[in-house]
N, CA, C and O of each residue as an XYZ file, in Angstrom:
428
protein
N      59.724     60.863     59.693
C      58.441     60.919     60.369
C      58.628     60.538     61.836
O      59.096     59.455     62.186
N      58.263     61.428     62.604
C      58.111     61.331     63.964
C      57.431     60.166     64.651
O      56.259     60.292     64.297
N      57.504     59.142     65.407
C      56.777     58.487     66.014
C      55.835     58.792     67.318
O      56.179     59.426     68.316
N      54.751     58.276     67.106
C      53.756     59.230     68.258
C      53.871     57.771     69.169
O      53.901     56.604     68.779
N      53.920     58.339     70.519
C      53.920     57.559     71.673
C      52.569     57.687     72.319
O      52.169     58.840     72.484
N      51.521     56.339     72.854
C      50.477     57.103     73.348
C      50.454     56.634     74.625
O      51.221     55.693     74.826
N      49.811     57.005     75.539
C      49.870     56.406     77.064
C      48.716     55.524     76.975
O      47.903     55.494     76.051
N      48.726     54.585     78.356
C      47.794     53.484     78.697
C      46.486     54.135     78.389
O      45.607     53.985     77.541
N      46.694     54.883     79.363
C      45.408     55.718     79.843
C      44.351     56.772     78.847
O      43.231     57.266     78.979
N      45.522     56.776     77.720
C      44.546     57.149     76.535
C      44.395     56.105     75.724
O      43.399     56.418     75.070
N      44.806     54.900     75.292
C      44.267     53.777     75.347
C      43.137     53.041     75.083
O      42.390     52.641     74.190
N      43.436     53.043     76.749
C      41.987     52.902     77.362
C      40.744     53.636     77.050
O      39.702     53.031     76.798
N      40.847     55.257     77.062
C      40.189     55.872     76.695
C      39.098     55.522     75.550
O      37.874     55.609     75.459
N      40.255     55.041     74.645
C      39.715     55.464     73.167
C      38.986     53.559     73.129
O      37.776     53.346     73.064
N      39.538     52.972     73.160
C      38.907     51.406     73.403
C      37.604     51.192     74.250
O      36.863     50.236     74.023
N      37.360     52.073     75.190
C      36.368     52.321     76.351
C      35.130     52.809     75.232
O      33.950     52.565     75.483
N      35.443     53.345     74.293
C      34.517     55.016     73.781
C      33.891     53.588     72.351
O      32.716     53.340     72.080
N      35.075     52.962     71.754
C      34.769     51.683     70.976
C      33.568     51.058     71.445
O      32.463     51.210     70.924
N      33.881     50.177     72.691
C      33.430     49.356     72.940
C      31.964     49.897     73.366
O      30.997     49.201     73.058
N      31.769     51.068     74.038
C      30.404     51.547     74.609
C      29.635     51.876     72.914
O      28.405     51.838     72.858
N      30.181     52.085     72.033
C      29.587     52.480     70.519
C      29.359     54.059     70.566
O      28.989     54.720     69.596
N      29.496     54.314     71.201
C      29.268     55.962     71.414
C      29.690     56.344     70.037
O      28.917     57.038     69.376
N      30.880     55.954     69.510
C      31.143     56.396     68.621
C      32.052     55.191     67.163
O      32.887     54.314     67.382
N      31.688     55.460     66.298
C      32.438     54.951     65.237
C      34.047     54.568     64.849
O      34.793     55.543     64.762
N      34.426     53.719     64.696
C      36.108     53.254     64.543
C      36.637     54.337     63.831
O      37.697     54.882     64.139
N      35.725     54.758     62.611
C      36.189     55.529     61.533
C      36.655     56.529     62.052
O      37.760     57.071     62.061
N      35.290     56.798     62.666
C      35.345     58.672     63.035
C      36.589     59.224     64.498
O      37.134     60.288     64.791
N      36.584     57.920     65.044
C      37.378     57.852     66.439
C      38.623     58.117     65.502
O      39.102     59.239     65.339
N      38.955     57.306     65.081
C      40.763     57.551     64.453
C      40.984     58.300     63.370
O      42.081     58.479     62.842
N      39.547     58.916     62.898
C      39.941     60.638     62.156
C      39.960     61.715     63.024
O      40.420     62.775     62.601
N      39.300     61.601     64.833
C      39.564     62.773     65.413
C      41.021     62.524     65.672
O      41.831     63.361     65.275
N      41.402     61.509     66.267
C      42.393     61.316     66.924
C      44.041     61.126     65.867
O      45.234     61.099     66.167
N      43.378     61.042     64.752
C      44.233     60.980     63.942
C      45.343     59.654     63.936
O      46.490     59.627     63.490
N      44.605     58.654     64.558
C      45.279     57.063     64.455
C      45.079     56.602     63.477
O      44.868     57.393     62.558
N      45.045     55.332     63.209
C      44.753     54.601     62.127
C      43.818     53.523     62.517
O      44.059     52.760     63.453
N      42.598     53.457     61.690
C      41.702     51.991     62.166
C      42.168     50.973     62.921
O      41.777     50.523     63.998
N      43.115     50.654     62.160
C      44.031     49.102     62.672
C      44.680     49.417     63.678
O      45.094     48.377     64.188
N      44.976     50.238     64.209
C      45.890     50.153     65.294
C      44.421     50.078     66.268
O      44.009     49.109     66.907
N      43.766     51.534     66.127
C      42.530     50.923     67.086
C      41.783     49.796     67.213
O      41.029     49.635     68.173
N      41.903     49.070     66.420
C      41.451     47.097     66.127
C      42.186     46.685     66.932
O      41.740     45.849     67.718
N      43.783     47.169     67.059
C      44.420     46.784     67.380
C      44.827     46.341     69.030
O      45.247     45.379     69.673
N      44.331     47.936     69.227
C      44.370     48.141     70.732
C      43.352     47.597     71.582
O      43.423     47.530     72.809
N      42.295     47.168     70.782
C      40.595     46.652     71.138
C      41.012     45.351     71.829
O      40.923     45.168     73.043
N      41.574     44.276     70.752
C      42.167     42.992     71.193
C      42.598     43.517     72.028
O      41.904     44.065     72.884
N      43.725     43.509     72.031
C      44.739     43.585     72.840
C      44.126     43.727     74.515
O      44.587     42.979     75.377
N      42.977     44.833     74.881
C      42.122     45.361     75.791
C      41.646     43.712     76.040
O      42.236     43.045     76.890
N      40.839     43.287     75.449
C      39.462     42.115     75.481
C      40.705     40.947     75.872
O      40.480     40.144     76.777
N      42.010     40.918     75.131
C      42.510     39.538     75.424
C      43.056     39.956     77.362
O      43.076     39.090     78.237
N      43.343     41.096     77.542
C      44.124     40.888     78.711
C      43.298     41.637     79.975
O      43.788     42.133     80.989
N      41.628     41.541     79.507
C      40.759     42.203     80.546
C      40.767     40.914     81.658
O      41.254     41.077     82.777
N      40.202     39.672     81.251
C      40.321     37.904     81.867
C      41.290     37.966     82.991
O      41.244     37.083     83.848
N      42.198     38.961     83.076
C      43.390     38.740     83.702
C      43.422     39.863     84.909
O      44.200     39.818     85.861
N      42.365     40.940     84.672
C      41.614     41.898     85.865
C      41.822     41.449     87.136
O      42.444     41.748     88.156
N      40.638     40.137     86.455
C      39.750     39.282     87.929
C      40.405     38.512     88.104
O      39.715     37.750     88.782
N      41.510     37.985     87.976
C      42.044     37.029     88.431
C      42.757     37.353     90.180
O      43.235     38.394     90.630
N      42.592     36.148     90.764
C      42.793     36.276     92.012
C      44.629     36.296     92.053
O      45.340     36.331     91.049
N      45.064     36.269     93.345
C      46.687     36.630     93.535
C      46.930     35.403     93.844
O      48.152     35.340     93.706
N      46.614     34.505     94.133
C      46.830     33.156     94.275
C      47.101     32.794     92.764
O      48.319     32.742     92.590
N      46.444     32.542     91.688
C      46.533     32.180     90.444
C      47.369     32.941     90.048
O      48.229     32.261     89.488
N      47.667     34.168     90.009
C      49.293     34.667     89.376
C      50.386     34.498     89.708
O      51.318     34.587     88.908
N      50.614     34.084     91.547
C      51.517     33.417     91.846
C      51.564     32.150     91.606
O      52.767     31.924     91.479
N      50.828     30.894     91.423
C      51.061     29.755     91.385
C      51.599     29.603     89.853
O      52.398     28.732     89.511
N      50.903     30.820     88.775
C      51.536     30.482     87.323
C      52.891     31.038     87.467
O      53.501     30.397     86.611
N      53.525     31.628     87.875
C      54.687     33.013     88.118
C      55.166     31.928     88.917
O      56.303     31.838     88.454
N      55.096     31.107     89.731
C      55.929     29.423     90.316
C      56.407     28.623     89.282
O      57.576     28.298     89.076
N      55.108     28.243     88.458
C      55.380     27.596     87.354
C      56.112     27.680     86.161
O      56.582     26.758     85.494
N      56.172     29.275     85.905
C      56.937     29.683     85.109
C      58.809     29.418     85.639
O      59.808     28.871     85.173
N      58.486     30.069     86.667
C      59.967     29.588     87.282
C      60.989     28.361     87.458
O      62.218     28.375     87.516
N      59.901     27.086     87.537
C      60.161     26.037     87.804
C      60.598     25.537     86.280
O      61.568     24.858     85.944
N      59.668     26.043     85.582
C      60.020     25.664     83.852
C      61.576     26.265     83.438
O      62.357     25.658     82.706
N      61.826     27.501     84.029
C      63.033     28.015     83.490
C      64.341     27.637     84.173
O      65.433     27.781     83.623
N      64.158     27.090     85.545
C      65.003     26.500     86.303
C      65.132     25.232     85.470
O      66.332     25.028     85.284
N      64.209     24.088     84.764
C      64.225     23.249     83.899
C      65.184     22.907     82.893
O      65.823     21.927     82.512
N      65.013     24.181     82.606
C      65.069     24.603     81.044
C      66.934     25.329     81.387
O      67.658     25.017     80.442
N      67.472     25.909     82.158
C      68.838     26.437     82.614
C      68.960     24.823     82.717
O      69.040     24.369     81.576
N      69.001     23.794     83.715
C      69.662     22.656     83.872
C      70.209     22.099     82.965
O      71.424     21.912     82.896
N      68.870     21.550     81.644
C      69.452     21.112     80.464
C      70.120     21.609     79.835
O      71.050     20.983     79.327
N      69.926     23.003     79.588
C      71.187     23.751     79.102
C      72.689     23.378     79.248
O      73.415     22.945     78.352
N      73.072     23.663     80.734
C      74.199     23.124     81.668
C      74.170     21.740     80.813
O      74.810     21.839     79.766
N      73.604     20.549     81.018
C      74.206     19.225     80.799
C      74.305     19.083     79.458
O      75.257     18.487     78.954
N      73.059     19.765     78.550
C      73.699     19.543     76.905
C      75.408     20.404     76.637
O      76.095     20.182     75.640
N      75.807     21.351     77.739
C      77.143     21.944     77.224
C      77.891     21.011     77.847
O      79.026     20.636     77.551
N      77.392     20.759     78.473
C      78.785     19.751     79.373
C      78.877     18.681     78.662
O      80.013     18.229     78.808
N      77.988     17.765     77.659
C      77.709     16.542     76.844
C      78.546     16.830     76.142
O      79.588     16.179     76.062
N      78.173     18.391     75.123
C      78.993     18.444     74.110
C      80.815     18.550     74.069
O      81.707     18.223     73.287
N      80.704     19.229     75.450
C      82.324     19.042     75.872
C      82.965     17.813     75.614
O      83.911     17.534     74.877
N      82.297     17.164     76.331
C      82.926     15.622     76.794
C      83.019     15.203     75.535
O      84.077     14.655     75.226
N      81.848     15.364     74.392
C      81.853     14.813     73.100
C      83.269     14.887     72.552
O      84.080     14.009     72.260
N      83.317     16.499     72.493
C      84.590     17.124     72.030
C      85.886     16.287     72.264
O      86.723     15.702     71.576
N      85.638     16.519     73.547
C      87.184     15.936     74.264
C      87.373     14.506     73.600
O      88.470     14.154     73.167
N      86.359     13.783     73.549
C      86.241     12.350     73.492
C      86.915     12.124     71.781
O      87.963     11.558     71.470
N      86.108     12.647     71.068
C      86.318     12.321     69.429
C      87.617     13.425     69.287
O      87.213     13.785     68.182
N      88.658     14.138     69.454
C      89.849     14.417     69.331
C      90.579     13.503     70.294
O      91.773     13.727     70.098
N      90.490     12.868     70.946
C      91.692     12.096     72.062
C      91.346     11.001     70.772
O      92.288     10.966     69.981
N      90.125     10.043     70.368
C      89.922      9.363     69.585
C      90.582      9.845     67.813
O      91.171      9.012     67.124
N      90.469     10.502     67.596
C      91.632     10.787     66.247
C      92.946     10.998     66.291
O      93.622     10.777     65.286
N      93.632     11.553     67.697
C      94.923     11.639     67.924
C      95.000      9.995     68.051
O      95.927      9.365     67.542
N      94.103      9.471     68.665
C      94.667      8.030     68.951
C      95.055      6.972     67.141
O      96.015      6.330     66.714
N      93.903      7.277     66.701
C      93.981      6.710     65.569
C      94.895      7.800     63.824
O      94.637      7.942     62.629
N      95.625      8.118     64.498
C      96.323      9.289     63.633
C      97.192      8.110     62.743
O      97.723      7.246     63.440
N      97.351      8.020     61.505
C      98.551      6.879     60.791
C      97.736      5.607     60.716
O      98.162      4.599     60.152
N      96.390      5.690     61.382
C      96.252      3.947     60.952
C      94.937      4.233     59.993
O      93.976      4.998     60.079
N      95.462      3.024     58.827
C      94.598      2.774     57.729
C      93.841      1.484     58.149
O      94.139      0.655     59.009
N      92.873      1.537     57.379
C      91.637      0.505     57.686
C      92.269     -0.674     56.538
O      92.964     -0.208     55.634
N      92.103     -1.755     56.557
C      92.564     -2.099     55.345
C      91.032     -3.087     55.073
O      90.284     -3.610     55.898
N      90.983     -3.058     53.650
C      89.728     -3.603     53.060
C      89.972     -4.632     52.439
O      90.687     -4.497     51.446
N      89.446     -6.097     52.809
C      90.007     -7.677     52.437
C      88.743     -8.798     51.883
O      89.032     -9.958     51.588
């Protein structure tokens, strides 16, 4: 089975035609030959990321800062938990070569 690809802009279309009621979920995705749920689907999807229209360019850059600053964060610790675990490494083999032949004795 072929996969159908649809564009934004029909989309939109069909979510636009939803939301005004013009027409029925049912009947919309028997012309169009979708499936209900995907058009449910596409509805959300529309309503969750309309909020984000009006948003000014100041607020997408200051989150798009923030995001950055988090991942610059988030790379650092990275770096020092590998470098920890190195040192770990290094540390507990120099520590078993050291103690190689000696028994504990229990008294």
């Amino acid at each position: 089975m072929i996969r159908r690809k649809f564009t934004a802009e029909f989309k939109a279309k069909l979510v636009l035609e939803l939301l005004t009621g013009e027409t029925e979920i049912g009947k919309l995705a028997y012309q169009h030959q979708i499936n209900p749920n995907q058009l449910r689907a596409w509805k959300t999807q529309f309503l969750a990321k309309a909020a984000t229209l009006f948003e000014d360019d100041k607020t997408a850059k200051e989150a798009a800062e923030q995001e950055q600053a988090i991942e610059e964060t988030q790379a650092a610790m990275l770096k020092t938990i590998g470098q920890l675990t190195l040192e770990r490494d290094y540390l507990m083999k120099q520590a078993h070569e050291r103690n190689k032949g000696v028994f504990l004795r229990r008294g």
